[in-house]
C-alpha positions in Angstrom: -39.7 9.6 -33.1 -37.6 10.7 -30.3 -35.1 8.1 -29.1 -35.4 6.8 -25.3 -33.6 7.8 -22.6 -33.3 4.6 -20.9 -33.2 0.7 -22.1 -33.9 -2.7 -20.6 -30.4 -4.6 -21.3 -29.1 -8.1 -19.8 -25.6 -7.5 -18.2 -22.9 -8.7 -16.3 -21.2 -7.2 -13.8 -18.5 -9.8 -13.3 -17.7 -13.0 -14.2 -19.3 -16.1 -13.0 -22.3 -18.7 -13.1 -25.9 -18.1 -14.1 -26.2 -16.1 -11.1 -24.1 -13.3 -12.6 -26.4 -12.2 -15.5 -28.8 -9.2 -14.3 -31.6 -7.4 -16.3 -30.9 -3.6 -15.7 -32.1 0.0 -16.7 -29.2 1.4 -18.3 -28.5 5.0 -20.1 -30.0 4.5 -23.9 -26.4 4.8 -25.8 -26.2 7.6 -28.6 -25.8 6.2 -31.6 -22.8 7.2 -34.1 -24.3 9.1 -37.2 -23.6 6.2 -39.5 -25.9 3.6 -37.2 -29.2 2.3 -37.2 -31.3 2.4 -34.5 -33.3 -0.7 -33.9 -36.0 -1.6 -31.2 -35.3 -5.1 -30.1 -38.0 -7.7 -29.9 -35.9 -10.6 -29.8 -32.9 -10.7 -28.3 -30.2 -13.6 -28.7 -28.1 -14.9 -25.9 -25.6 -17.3 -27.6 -22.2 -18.8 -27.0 -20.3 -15.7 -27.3 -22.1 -14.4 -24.1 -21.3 -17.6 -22.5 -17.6 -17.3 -23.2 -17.9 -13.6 -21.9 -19.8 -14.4 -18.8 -17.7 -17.5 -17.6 -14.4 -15.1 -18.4 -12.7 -17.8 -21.5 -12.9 -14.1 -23.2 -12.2 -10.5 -21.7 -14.4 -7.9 -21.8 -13.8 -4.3 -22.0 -15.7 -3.4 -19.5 -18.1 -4.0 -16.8 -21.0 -4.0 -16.8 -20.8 -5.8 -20.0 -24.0 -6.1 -22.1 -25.0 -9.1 -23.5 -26.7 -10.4 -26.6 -24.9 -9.6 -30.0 -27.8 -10.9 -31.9 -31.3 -9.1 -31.7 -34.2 -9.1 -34.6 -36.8 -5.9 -34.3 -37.9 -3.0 -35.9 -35.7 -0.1 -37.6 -36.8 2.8 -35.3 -34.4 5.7 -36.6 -31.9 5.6 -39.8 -28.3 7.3 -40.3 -27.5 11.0 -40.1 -24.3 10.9 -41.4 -24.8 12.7 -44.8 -21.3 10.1 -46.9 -24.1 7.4 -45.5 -26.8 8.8 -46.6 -26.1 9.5 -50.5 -23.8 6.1 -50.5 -25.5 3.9 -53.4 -25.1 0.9 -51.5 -27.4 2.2 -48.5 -29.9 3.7 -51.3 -30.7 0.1 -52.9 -31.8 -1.3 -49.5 -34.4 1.3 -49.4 -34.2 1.4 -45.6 -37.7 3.9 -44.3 -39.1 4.8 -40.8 
């Protein structure tokens, strides 16, 4: 399955209110070899985001997106070969 080129995210651009957070198309990231990729169904907006959005913590960058927490499906697995034959990753069985 070929990854997408774009993704929905929830940003900010700046610090602020409620008025501040923005859904946007952004550039689908490329994941590092030793990631999974995951298709988010449910996305979490917690206090973290809060504190990032008010500015009580920095960010490294804007836009900044939001949501550390997210439950979905595993779309695309590691390609790092030291992940791959680790026995660690081999118990959870991961499959596409």
């Amino acid at each position: 399955m070929p990854l997408p080129t774009t993704t929905d995210a929830m940003l900010i651009a700046k610090t602020g209110g409620l008025e501040v957070i923005e859904k946007r198309t952004i550039p689908f990231p490329k994941p590092p070899p030793g990631s999974i990729v995951i298709k988010v169904e449910y996305l979490g907006i917690n206090f973290i985001d809060v504190y990032y959005r008010k500015g009580v913590y920095a960010t490294e960058e804007f836009p900044a997106v939001l949501g550390k927490e997210a439950a979905g499906t595993i779309i695309a697995l590691p390609t790092d070969e030291a992940v791959l034959n680790d026995e660690t990753y081999k118990k959870n069985g991961f499959k596409v």
